[in-house]
Structures are given as structure tokens and as C-alpha cells.
N, C-alpha and C positions, 0 to 999 in steps of 0.2 A: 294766374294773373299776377301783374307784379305791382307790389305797391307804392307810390313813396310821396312824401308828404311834402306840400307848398303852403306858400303865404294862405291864410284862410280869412281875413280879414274881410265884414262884411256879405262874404256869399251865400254864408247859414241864414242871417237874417232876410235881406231879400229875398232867398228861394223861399222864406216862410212866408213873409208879407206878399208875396204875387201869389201864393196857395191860399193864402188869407180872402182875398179878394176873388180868386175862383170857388172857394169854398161859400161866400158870401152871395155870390152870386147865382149859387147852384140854389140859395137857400129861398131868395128873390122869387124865382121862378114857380115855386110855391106859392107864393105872397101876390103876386101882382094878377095872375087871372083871378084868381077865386074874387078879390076883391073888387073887379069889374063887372062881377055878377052881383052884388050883392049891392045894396043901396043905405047909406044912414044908419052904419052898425050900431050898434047899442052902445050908451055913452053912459057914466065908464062901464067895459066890458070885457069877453072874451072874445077867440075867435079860432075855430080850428080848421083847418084845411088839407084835403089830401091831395097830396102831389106823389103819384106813383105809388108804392107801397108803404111810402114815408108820410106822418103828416108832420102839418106846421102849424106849432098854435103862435098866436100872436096875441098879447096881453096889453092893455095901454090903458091912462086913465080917460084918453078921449082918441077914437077913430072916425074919421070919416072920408066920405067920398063924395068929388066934387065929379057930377055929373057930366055937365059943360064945360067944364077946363078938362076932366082928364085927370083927374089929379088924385092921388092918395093921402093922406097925413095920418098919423099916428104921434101922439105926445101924451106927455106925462106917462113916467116910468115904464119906457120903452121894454118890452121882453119878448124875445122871439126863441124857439125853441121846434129845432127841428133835426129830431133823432139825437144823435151826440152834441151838437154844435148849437151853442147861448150867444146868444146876442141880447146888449144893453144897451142901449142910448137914451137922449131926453128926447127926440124928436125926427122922427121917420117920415121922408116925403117921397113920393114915386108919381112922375109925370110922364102919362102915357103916349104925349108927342113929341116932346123931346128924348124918351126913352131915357130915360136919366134915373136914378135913386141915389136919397141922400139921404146918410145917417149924420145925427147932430149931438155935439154936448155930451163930452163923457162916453165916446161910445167903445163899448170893451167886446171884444168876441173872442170866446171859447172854444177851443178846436178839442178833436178826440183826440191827438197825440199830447196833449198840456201845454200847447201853444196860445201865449194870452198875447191881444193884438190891442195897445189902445190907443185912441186919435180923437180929438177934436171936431173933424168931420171928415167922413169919406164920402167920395161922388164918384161914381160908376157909370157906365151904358146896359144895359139890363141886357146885352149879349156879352157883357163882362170881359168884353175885347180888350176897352182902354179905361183909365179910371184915373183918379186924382185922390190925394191924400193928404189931411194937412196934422203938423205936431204927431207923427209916426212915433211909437213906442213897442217894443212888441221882445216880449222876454218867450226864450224855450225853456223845455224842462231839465236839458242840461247845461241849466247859466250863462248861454251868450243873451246879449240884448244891442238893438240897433236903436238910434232915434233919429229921427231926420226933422226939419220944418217940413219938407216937404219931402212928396212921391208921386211922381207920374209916368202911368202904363200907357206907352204908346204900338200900334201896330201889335199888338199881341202879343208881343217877343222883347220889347225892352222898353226894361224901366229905368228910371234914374231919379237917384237922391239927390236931392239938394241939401248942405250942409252937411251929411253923416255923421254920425257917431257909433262906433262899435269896441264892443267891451265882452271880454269874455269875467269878468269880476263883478260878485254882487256890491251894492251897495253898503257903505260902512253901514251896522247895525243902530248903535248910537247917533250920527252924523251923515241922516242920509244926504247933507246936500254937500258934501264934500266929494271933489270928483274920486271916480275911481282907482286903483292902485297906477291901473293904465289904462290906455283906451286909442282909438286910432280916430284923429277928425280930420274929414275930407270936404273940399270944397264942395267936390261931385263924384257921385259912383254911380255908373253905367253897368248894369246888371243884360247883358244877350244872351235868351234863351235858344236862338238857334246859334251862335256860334259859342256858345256853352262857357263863357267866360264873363268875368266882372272885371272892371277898370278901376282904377282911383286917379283921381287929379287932384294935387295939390296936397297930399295926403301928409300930416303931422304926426307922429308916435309921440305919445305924455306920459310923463310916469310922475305918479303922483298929483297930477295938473300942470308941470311944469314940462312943457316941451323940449323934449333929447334931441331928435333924428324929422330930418323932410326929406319927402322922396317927390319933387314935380310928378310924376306917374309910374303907377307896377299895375299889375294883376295877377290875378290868380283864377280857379278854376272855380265853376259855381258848384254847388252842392251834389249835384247828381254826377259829376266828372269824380273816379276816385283819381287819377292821374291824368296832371295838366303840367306841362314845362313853367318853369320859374325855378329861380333866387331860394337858394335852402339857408337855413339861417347859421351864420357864421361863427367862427369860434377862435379863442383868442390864447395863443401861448406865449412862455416863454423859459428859454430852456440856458446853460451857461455856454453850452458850446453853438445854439441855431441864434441867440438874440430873442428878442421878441419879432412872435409873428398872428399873422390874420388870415384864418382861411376862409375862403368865400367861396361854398359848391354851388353848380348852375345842373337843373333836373330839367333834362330833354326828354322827351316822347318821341319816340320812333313809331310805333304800331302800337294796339292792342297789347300783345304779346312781348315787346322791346321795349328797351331805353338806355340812355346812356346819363352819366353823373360826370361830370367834367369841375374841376376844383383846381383853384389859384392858392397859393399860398407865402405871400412874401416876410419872408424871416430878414432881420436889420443886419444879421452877422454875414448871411449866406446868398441870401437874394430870392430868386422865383425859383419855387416849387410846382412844378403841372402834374396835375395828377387826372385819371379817365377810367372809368368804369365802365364796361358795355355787361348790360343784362338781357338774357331772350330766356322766354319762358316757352315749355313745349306740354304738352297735354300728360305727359310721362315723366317731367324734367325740366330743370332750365342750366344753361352754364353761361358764367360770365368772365371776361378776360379785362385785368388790371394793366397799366399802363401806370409810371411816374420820372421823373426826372428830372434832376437840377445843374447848372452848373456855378459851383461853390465859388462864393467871393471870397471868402476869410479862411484858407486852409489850418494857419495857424494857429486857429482857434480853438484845434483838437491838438490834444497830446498825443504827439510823433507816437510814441509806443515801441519802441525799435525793439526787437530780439537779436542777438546775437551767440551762435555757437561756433565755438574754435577762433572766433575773430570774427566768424563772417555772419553777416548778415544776413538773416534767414525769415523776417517776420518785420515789416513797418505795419502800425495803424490804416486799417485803407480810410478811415473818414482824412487821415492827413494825406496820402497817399494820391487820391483821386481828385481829380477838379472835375470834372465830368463823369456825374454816378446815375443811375435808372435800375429799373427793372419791369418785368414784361411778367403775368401771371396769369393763370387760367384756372376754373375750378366748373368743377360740372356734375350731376348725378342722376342718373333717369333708372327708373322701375321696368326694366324691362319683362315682366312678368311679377303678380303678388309673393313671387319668393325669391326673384335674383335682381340684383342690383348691378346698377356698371357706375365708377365714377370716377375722377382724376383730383386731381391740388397739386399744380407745379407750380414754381416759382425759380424766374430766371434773374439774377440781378448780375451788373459789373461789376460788383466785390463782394466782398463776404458781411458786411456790414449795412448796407445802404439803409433796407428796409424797419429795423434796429431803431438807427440812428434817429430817422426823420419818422419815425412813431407810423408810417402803412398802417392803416385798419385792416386786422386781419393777417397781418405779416410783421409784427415787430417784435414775439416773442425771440428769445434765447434760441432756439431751436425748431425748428421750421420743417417738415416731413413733406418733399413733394413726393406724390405718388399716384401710380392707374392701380386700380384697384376692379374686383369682381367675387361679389357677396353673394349668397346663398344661403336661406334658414329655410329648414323644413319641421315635420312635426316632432321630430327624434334626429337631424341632424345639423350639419353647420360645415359650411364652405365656406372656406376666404383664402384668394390668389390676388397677390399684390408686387410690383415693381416699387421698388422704396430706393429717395436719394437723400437722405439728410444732412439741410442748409444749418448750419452753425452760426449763427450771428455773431461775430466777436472782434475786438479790436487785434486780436490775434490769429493770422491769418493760418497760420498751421494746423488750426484746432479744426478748419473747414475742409481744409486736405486729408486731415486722417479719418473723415469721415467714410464710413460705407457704402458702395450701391449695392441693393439685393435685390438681383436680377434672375430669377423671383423668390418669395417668401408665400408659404402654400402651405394654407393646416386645413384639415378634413376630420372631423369627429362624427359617430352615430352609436348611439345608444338605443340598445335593443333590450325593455324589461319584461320582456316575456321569454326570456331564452330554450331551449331544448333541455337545461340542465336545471333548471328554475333560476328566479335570480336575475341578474342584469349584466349582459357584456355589452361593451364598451369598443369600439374600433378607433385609432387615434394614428393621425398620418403627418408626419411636418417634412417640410423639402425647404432649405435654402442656400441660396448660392452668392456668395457675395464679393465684390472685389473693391480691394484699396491701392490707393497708389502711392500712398506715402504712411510707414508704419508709425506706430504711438509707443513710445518707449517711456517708461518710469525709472531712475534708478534712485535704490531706495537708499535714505540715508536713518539708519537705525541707531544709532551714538553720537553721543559727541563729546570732544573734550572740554574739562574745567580749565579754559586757559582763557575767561575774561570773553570769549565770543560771544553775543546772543545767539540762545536755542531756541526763540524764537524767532530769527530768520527764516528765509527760505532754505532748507536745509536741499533743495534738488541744485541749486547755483553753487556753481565753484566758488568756495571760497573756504580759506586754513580754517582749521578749527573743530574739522566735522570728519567722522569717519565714517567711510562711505564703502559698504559691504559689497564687493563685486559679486557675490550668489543672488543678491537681492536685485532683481531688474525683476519689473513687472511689464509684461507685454502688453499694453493695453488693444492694442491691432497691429495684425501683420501687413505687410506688401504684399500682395497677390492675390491669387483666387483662390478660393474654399467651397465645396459644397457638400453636403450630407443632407440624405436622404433616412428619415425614420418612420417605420411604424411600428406600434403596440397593439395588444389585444389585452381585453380584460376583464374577468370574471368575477363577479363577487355577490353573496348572500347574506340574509339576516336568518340568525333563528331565535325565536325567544324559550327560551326554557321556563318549564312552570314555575321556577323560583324568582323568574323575573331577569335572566341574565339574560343575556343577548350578545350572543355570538355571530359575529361577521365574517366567514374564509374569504379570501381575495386570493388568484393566481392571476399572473400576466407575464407575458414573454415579450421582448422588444429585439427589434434589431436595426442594426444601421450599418449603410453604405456610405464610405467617402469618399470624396477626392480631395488633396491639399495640395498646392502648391504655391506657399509662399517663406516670406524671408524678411529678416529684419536685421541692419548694420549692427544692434545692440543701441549701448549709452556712448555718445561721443564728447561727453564732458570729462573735464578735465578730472582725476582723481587725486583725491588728498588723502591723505594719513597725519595725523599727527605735527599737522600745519606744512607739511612737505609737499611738495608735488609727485607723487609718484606715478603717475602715466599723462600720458593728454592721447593717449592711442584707444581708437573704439573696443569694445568689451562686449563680451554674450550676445551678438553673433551667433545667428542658428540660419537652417533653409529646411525648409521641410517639405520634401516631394513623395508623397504618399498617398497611395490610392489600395483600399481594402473594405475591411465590414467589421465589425463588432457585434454582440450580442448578449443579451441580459434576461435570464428568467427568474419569478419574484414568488414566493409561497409564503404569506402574509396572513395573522388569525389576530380578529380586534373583540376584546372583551367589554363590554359595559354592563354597568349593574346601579343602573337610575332608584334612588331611592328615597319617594317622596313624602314628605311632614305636611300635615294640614294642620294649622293653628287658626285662632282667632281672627287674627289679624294678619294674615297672610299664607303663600305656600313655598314650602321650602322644596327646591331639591337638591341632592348628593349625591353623583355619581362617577363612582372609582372609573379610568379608565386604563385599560391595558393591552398594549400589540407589540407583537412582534413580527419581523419579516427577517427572511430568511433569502440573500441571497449568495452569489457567488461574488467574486471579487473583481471589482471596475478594470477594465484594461487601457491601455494606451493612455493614462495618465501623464499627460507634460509631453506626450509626444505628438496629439494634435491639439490643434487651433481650439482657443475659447471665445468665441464671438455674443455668443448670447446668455451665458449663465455665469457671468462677472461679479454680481450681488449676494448677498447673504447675510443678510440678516434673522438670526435665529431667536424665535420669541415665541408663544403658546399658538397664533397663526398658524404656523408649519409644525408643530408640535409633535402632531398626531400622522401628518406627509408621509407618502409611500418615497417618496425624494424630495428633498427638501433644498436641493439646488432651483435656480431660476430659472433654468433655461432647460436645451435639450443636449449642450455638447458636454455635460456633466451628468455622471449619472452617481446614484448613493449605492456604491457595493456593501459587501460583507452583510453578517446577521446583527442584528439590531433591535432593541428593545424601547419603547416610550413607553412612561410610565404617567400617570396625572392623575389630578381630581378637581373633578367640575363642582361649584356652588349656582343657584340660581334661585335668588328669590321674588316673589314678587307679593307687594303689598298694599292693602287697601290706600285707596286714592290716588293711586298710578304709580306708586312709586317698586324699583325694581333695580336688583344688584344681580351681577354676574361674576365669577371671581375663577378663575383657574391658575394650577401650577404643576407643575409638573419637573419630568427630567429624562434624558434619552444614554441609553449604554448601549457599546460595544460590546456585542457578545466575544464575536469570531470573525477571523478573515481581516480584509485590508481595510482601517478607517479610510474609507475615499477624503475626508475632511483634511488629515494628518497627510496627506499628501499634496508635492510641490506643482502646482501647471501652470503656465505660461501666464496667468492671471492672478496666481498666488491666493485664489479662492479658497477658503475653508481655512486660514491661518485666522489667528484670534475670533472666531466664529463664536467661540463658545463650545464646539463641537470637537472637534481635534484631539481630544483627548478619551480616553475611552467610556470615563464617567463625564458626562457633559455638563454644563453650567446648569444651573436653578434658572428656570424660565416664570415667572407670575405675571396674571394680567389681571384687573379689577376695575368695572365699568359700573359706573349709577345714574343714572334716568331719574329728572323727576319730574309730573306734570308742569312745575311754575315756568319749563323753559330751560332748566337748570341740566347738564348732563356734562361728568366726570370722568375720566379712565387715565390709568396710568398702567404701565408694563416696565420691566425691568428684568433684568439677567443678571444673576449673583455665583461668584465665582464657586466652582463644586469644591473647594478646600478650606478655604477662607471665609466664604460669603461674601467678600469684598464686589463691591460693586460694579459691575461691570459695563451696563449698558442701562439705562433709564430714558423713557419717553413719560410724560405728562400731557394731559388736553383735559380743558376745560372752556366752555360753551356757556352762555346764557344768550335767551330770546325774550324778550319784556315787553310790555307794549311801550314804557319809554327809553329803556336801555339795552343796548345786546352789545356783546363780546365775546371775544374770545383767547385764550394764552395756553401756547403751547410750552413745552421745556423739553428739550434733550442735552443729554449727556452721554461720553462716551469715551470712556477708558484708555491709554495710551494704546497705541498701536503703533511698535516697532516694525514690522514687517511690512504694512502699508504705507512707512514714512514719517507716520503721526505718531511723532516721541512724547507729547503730552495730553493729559487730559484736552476733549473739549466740551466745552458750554453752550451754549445759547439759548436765548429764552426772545420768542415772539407774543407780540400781543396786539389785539385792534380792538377797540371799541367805537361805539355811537352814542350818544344820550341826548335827548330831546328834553333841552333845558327851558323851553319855552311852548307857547302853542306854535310857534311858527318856526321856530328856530332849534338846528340839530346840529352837534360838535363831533367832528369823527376824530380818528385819531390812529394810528400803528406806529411801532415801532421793532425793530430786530434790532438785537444785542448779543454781542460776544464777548459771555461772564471773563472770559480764560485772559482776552488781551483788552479788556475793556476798550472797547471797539463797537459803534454804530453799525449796523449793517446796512439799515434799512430806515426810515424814518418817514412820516406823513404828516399834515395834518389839515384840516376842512370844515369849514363852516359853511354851513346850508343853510337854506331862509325856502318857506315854502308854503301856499295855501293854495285855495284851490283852483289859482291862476297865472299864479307868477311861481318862479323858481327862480334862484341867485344861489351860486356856487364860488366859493373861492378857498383852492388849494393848494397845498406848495406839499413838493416830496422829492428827497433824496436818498442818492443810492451810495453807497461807496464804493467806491474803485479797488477796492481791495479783495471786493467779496465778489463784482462783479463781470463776468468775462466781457461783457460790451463796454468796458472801460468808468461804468457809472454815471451820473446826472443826476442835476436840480432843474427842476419845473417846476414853473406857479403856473397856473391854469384860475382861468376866469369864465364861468357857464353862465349863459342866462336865458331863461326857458321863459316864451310866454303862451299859454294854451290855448289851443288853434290857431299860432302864427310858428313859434317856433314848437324844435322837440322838448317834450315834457316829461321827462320821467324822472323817475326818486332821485331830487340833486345831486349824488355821487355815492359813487361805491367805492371803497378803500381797503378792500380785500376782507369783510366783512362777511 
């Protein structure tokens, strides 16, 4: 079933007060024969009666029955009492020929859900059809409350208030006569039980007693409809390239099972935004298909963005670009049995930007993966076959062309821990195949000269000053298609020895099958040396048409020797850790395609890895040694440190790291060398919320520093935060001739009862430089919500060209959405 929320104003209350009155009425029915049997009940007195399995006592200081009229009365301190359900009034009348009962004076009734109803006087028909209500009040147990002068049930099926008020806010504690935060007063609300809706006529929103907004008429759905078509509540931005705008979603019902979300959105700068959602929900699944589209009034209001190589023109902004932008989207996922899955996320837009730009729910990240996908988990394995096309968001239109289709991408693992040899082998299968149509070229510029240039330029743009190593091009993707096919197998045991050592053997074999056939023009920028022009002609230039197989066997022994301290106030452990692996030497290095193991980052993570590359078209030759030692303490009252360090050598054979491929992976890694970098990592936990860690890579000659991460966390009940730090050493060979910096941070603090201050920021120590910036104040109880934020991006750091938006939210409970005023990356 699908859900989605409308106006609620008023429908809790009446669906309460008409169960009020049937409730009432059930209670009556107890009440009214017994006392036709009985004559001149005892004054003051009690009086009990059974009705069904139920009785009803009824308590007064004077009852009696008038013989000849017909007639009941009950006064002075009315009490009835039947099963869960209290009733109070001053004055109780029942007339057996008009069928009539009326409660008088204060009269308050008690339901079993903690529904309190109280009114001045209610009149009913004692078949509790139609009924009349005067000075209605009537609070739930989850703080809405209605009041009306009046209420009257006609025909069984609809009631209507006269005058309404509905508020989902208790009253000020101090100042109960001061109206509430808000509240909704309506001339009339028409409550239909058979067509399952409430009306408002003339309906005012107050805030604080003072009247904002009039609607002549809305409605919305009554209490037992969970989905009813209406008005969702609207939201207000504004950004420097859309203007300010106002969106206003409309929630239609199709079926049971469907619906559609259709949404306006007029920005000052750009004009009408249409946006549509259709959702269908299936007994196994639902999938739903996005729709939006504008056409721009203000092109100018985005930065052109032009790229140009060799002269020409290769790359405009498409927000400047297009006056007519949309996009079309579907996403779907059904269970087709408790362990296989089928599902999609496509997304089709006119440019590479749209969705970005104009903030899509669901589609405005940087990077956007459509894909059909088909998932598999069993109790020892894991299937996943997928088609992948990755949308690139960005004011740069080239960066969405060098992306990939992997037509498909298909891993299969099964682990089996009962083997024939004891022990656990492992079966592991990847297949994929991918094609580009336009290659990604880096050329690196690793020096430069002291002739007055800034090095802190873009050191990849032609310009004197900078020398620019023709060995150095990094292939980020090639033009064409690629596929390889791998599986491994793999074995491995524990044994502990009575000293407490525990020795691990590992063997596994892999092998792989390719086909390559792609190609890339090189760098076509211009080359400088020494402020000169020395080529404008394309460089490094490769084609590689290659179809063969590979293959890798691995004999692998890992030592540990856990060796535990028990003290007073805590337990310590220390254990040495040692492996080595043994293999033969990587082949076809730089002669095929690197499409998935581009990354590397070396740090106590991958420490102890049988390969420590990221992907599968890299694999770790030669024999190799890690060496480490693990700390782990933990200490009365939760608190708990983790600390490890270690370092990895080159026995024998080819460092796979020290060698050059197409992606220039394993240069400044830390690894490269045959004695590797100092790797440490240190983490601490503390109950108040508090948790620390930092890691860092120190050079194996020097100790000089070569690569640092920082994180730091706190959760409070009135503060939380968080600041990260990294650092990272020059890197000539990837282009990055200087040190870099940067340090993030976000907090919250709840500086009042009602009131919370959020905050982030990203900074770039190296060029003192903003990245990122936020900030939000929230206001919030337990009815109202108000939100106002503003946050900037810089275009510098940004592939979608960067933005400022202020955002303005305002939530009221059970009319609009209500949740935690905002999140700011917290």
C-alpha cells in the first residue's frame, strides 16, 4: 500500500466526537430499559444494570422515574460507568416518547483509547442515528483537540460543525487563555461518513492568534481514509541562478494500489517547473516513473562555462546551453521469490545537468547510476548481474561522455566452511564488459618553473611556466570496448597451537580471460617547456587490440599470537601479526585497460590484503611480507581503544606497485618501494557519545608524513558534531605538486527548549579557500516546526558549477510534513 500525507485538519477530531456519540449511545442502551422496570429508585443512590455481559452502574444524588410522562432524570453528580467508558454530568434526562437523552452541565466522557469529550450539553436519539452537541471540546491522547459551539449528526453519515476550531498544540502551561501557537477556525466543517471526506468552508490558519492564510474551501480525508487526493504542503526556495521559487505538490489517488504526485514550481529567474510522479504498488513490488520540465526564461543567469581545446570548442554549460530541459525516470523492485530480486533506476534527461540544477528529489546528486539490476542471497552465497550507465551531473559536458556503459557487470561468490580438506573454500566469479565512446585523458604536469608563474594554477591548461612531462598521461578511460572475465578459488585454515599461536595457510589460483579493443588520441594540449611552445601536436597515443588470458596462483601463511592482560580496570590485548604470500610475477602490466582498480589508498584497512588493489584488472604480484601489531583495550564503563601499525616488504619478483599502467596506480602509494611506508591507525569509543580515530602513513626513510586522516564524532542530548581532517603529501605523478588540506566540520546545539543552531563548513587549509559552507536555525515543539537555511557551494571545488540557496520550511503536525527541522550533513 502506498502512502502519502494530506491536509489533516479537523478529521481526527470529528471521526472522535461521532465514536463519542456512538460510544455514548451503546452505553444508553444499558441505561434506559432497566430503568423502565424499576420505579422511584432510591434517593441519593446507586444503581447497577446488566446489559449483555457488560453492566452499567449509574450513581446520582437524586434518580428518578416519572411513570406517566415517560421520563428519566438523574442529577446531582452524575456518574455512569460502563466497562472502560465514564461519564460525568450534572444532570441526565431520557424521554421514552420523544426517544431523546440528554446529558447537562459539565459533561465530560471517558473513552478506552484516552479520548476525553467535554460539552455543555449533548441530545441524541437513543438509536443514536442523529444527535446534537452544544460548546464541543474533546482532546486525544496524541494532542490534537477540536471545539466547536456546535455539532450536529444528521442521517447517520454527516456531521457538521459550526464555528470549528482545530489545533494540533497544547495550551500555553502558564497562560492557558492565550490562543494556541496555531490553530485552523472554520466557519463550517462538513465531516461524510459515506463519501469518507471532511470539508472546510471559510477556513482561516492563525499563528499565534493572529491570522496569515484563508482558503474560502479544501478538504481532506477523514480519519480511517489513509490516502485521499489534496494539496501537499508547499515549500519555498531560493537559489542565485533559479530566483526565488514556490512549489506546490497536488496528491491524486488512482486506486487502492496507485497514485500520482504532480507538482508546480514557479522560480522569478526561470519560470514554470512541471514536475509528476506516478507510483503503483504490487503485492511483490511497486515501481514508479518521474516526469519534469521547464523552459528557461533567464539563460544568462548561468555561467556560459565554455571549454575550449586547440581553439575549438568542446564543452558549454548545458544549464546556459538549453532553453528547453526535462527528463523522464523510472525505478522499480519486486521480490520475485524470498532470495531473488529484479530491479531498475533509469534516468533519461536532455542534458547532462538538468536534474542537478533544479534540485529532482532523488536525482540531483553529482553522480547518478541508472541501472536493471538481478540480486540473489542464499545461505553461503551472493549473485548480483547488472547493466550500469553512469549520469554525471555537471556544467561540464565532457565529464558525462567519458563515462561508462557496463553492459553487464556480474560477480558470483559461495563459501563453503565445511570443505573436504577442512577449512573454508571460497569460489569468486566477476565478468564485465564495458564501452566508452569518448576517452579521458590526464596529462600530468609534475614541475614547474620559478619564473614568477603561480603553482598554484591549473597546472593541466596550457600556459608558460610549467613543464609538462610527455611520460606522464594518465588514462583515466579508454574509447572502446573491454571485457574480462575472472574467477578464483580459495582455501584457507586456522590452527591454534597449544602456545596460543594461530596459524592460518591460504592457497588460491585465479585466472582471467580478455578481450580489449580500445584506443585513445593521448593529450591534445598544447606543450610548454620552459615558457616556449614546444608541440600543439597530440602525444601518447596508444590502440590496444588484444584478446588472451592471464593467470595467478597465491600460497599465503598468516601468523597471530593474541596475548591477553587482565587488570583491574580493564582488558588489554596484544597481538603480533605476520604473513607472507608468495606469488609469481603480475603480467600484462600497462598493456591492458584499468577500468576498475584506479584507487589506492594504502593504510592498516588493506594492511593485512592478499591484494591490496581495488578492483579486479590489477592484481599484487611477487612475494611479499606484512608485518603489524594490534593493541585492543577495553575499559570499565564502556570505554575502548583500538590501535594498530604496521609495514609491508618486498621479498622477491616484480613490485606490481613500482610499475607504470595506464592509470599510473601504485605511484606515491606508499607501496612502490620495496620497504613500504609506516601505516598506524588509532580509534577510541567512549560511552558519553564521544568516538575518535585517526590513521596516517609516515615515510619508511624519513618518517615524514605522508598521508593523515582525522575523525572526530560527538552525540549529546544537546550537542552533536562532527570534524574530519585530511592531509596529503605532494604527488608529482598524479599532478598534485603540493601539499593538500582540508578540514570539515558540522555541528548542532540546542541553545534553547525550542530552539537548534546547525552549522558546516569545508575548508581548503593549502589555498585558503571555502568549499562548502551552511548554516540553520530551527525552532521546534511538539507542533509547529520553522526552518531557515542558507548554504554555499564553491564553484571551484564543484563539478555542477556551485550555488547559494536559502530555504525556508515550515512544518505544522497533522497539516504539514513534520520531521527533525533539518539536516546539514550531521
Amino acid at each position: 500500500m502506498i502512502s502519502r500525507g494530506t491536509f489533516a485538519a479537523g478529521p481526527v477530531a470529528a471521526w472522535f466526537w461521532v465514536r463519542t456519540i456512538l460510544l455514548f449511545g451503546t452505553m444508553l442502551c444499558g441505561l434506559v430499559a432497566p430503568m423502565a422496570a424499576q420505579a422511584q429508585l432510591a434517593v441519593p443512590g446507586t444503581a447497577a444494570f446488566k446489559q449483555d455481559k457488560a453492566k452499567l452502574f449509574l450513581e446520582a444524588d437524586t434518580v428518578t422515574y416519572d411513570r406517566n410522562g415517560g421520563g428519566v432524570t438523574a442529577s446531582g453528580g452524575v456518574q455512569i460507568d460502563y466497562g472502560k467508558y465514564k461519564l460525568v454530568a450534572r444532570r441526565l434526562i431520557y424521554n421514552q416518547k420523544t426517544r431523546r437523552l440528554i446529558a447537562v452541565g459539565d459533561v465530560q466522557l471517558q473513552q478506552p483509547d484516552g479520548n476525553l469529550v467535554y460539552a455543555d450539553q449533548i441530545d441524541v436519539t437513543d438509536d443514536f442515528r442523529d444527535g446534537f452537541i452544544e460548546a464541543l471540546r474533546l482532546e486525544t491522547p496524541d494532542n490534537t483537540r477540536l471545539a466547536a459551539a456546535q455539532a450536529t449528526r444528521q442521517n447517520g453519515t454527516v456531521t457538521t460543525f459550526d464555528r470549528g476550531v482545530y489545533t494540533a498544540c497544547k495550551p500555553c502551561r502558564d497562560h492557558p487563555e492565550r490562543p494556541p501557537l496555531w490553530q485552523i477556525k472554520a466557519r463550517k466543517i462538513v465531516w461524510d461518513e459515506k463519501e469518507k471526506v471532511i470539508r472546510y468552508y471559510g477556513a482561516r490558519f492563525e499563528l499565534f492568534g493572529a491570522p496569515i492564510a484563508y482558503l474560502p474551501y479544501f478538504q481532506s480525508a477523514d480519519p480511517t481514509v489513509k490516502r485521499q487526493s489534496g494539496f501537499l504542503a508547499p515549500s519555498f526556495k531560493n537559489s542565485s541562478d533559479l530566483g526565488y521559487g514556490v512549489r506546490v505538490p497536488y496528491f491524486m489517488v488512482i486506486d487502492d494500489s496507485s497514485d500520482v504526485t504532480v507538482a508546480g514550481t514557479y522560480y522569478t529567474k526561470q519560470g514554470f517547473l512541471g514536475e509528476a510522479e506516478y507510483r503503483k504498488a504490487f503485492d511483490n513490488g511497486m515501481f514508479t516513473l518521474n516526469t519534469a520540465g521547464i523552459v528557461q526564461q533567464d539563460q544568462d543567469a548561468f555561467s556560459q562555462d565554455k571549454v575550449y581545446e586547440n581553439g575549438n570548442l568542446v564543452s558549454v554549460s548545458p544549464d546556459y546551453a538549453n532553453k528547453a530541459r526535462g527528463m523522464v525516470s523510472t525505478t522499480g523492485r519486486f521480490a520475485l521469490s524470498d532470495r531473488w530480486t529484479f530491479g531498475w533506476d533509469v534516468l533519461l534527461q536532455s542534458d547532462e545537468n538538468f536534474a542537478a540544477t533544479y534540485d529532482i528529489s532523488g536525482y540531483s546528486s553529482s553522480v547518478h547510476t541508472s541501472e536493471i539490476y538481478l540480486t540473489g542471497l542464499g545461505d553461503q552465497s551472493f549473485f548480483d548481474l547488472r547493466a550500469q550507465k553512469f549520469d554525471y551531473q555537471s556544467t561540464d559536458t565532457r565529464l558525462s561522455k567519458q563515462q561508462p556503459y557496463v553492459l553487464p557487470s556480474f560477480d558470483y561468490e559461495r563459501i563453503e566452511q565445511e570443505s573436504p580438506l577442512g577449512g573454508e573454500i571460497k569460489f569468486d566469479a566477476n565478468l564485465a564488459s564495458i564501452h566508452r565512446s569518448r576517452d579521458s585523458v590526464t596529462r600530468i604536469c609534475n614541475t614547474y618553473l620559478s619564473n614568477g608563474t603561480d603553482p598554484e594554477d591549473d597546472c593541466v591548461s596550457p600556459f608558460a611556466g610549467y613543464q609538462f612531462n610527455p611520460d606522464y598521461l594518465r588514462y583515466n578511460g579508454l574509447d572502446g570496448s573491454y571485457t574480462r572475465a575472472t574467477t578464483s578459488l580459495e582455501w584457507r585454515n586456522s590452527y591454534i597451537l597449544p602456545s596460543g599461536l594461530v596459524l592460518t595457510p591460504i592457497a588460491s589460483v585465479r585466472g582471467d580471460l580478455y578481450s580489449a579493443n580500445m584506443s585513445s588520441d593521448g593529450s591534445t594540449l598544447p606543450l610548454y617547456a620552459g615558457g616556449s611552445l614546444v608541440s600543439a601536436d597530440s602525444f601518447g597515443a596508444i590502440d590496444i587490440d588484444k584478446n588472451g588470458g592471464r593467470a595467478m596462483a597465491t600460497g599465503a601463511l598468516e601468523a597471530r599470537y593474541p596475548y591477553v592482560i587482565e587488570t583491574a580496570y580493564g582488558t588489554h590485548v596484544i597481538e603480533p601479526i605476520a604473513q607472507i604470500i608468495v606469488r609469481p610475477n603480475e603480467t600484462q602490466i600497462g598493456t591492458l585497460p584499468n577500468e576498475d582498480a584506479q584507487t589506492l589508498v594504502f593504510n592498516t584497512a588493506n594492511l593485512f590484503s592478499l591484494d591490496k588493489f581495488s578492483g579486479y584488472d590489477r592484481i599484487e604480484g611477487g612475494t611479499r611480507a606484512n608485518l603489524g601489531i594490534r593493541y585492543a583495550g577495553t575499559f570499565e564503563g564502556g570505554y575502548s581503544i583500538d590501535a594498530v601499525i604496521g609495514q609491508s616488504y618486498q621479498l622477491a619478483g616484480l613490485n606490481s606497485y613500482a610499475q607504470r599502467d595506464l592509470s599510473l596506480v601504485g605511484y606515491d602509494s606508499g607501496l612502490e618501494t620495496a620497504r613500504s611506508d609506516y601505516v598506524t591507525s588509532v580509534s577510541f569509543n567512549a560511552p558519553n557519545g564521544l568516538s575518535l580515530g585517526t590513521q596516517g602513513r609516515f615515510d619508511e626513510k624519513d618518517f615524514s608524513l605522508r598521508r593523515a586522516d582525522f575523525y572526530g564524532s560527538y552525540e549529546g542530548k544537546r550537542a552533536s558534531g562532527y570534524l574530519s581532517y585530511s592531509f596529503i603529501a605532494a604527488q608529482p605523478t598524479y599532478g598534485s605538486i603540493e601539499d593538500q588540506n582540508q578540514i570539515n566540520a558540522g555541528a548542532s546545539l540546542k541553545f534553547a527548549e525550542n530552539w537548534t543552531a546547525y552549522g558546516l563548513i569545508g575548508y581548503d587549509i593549502k589555498n585558503k579557500a571555502v568549499v562548502k559552507q551552511g548554516v540553520a536555525l530551527g525552532w521546534a515543539n511538539d507542533c509547529y516546526s520553522m526552518l531557515l537555511s542558507y548554504e554555499d557551494e564553491n564553484s571551484s571545488y564543484s563539478s555542477s558549477g556551485g550555488s547559494s540557496t536559502v530555504m525556508f520550511k515550515l512544518g505544522l503536525r497533522t497539516l504539514t510534513s513534520f520531521n527533525e527541522p533539518y539536516d546539514i550533513g550531521l
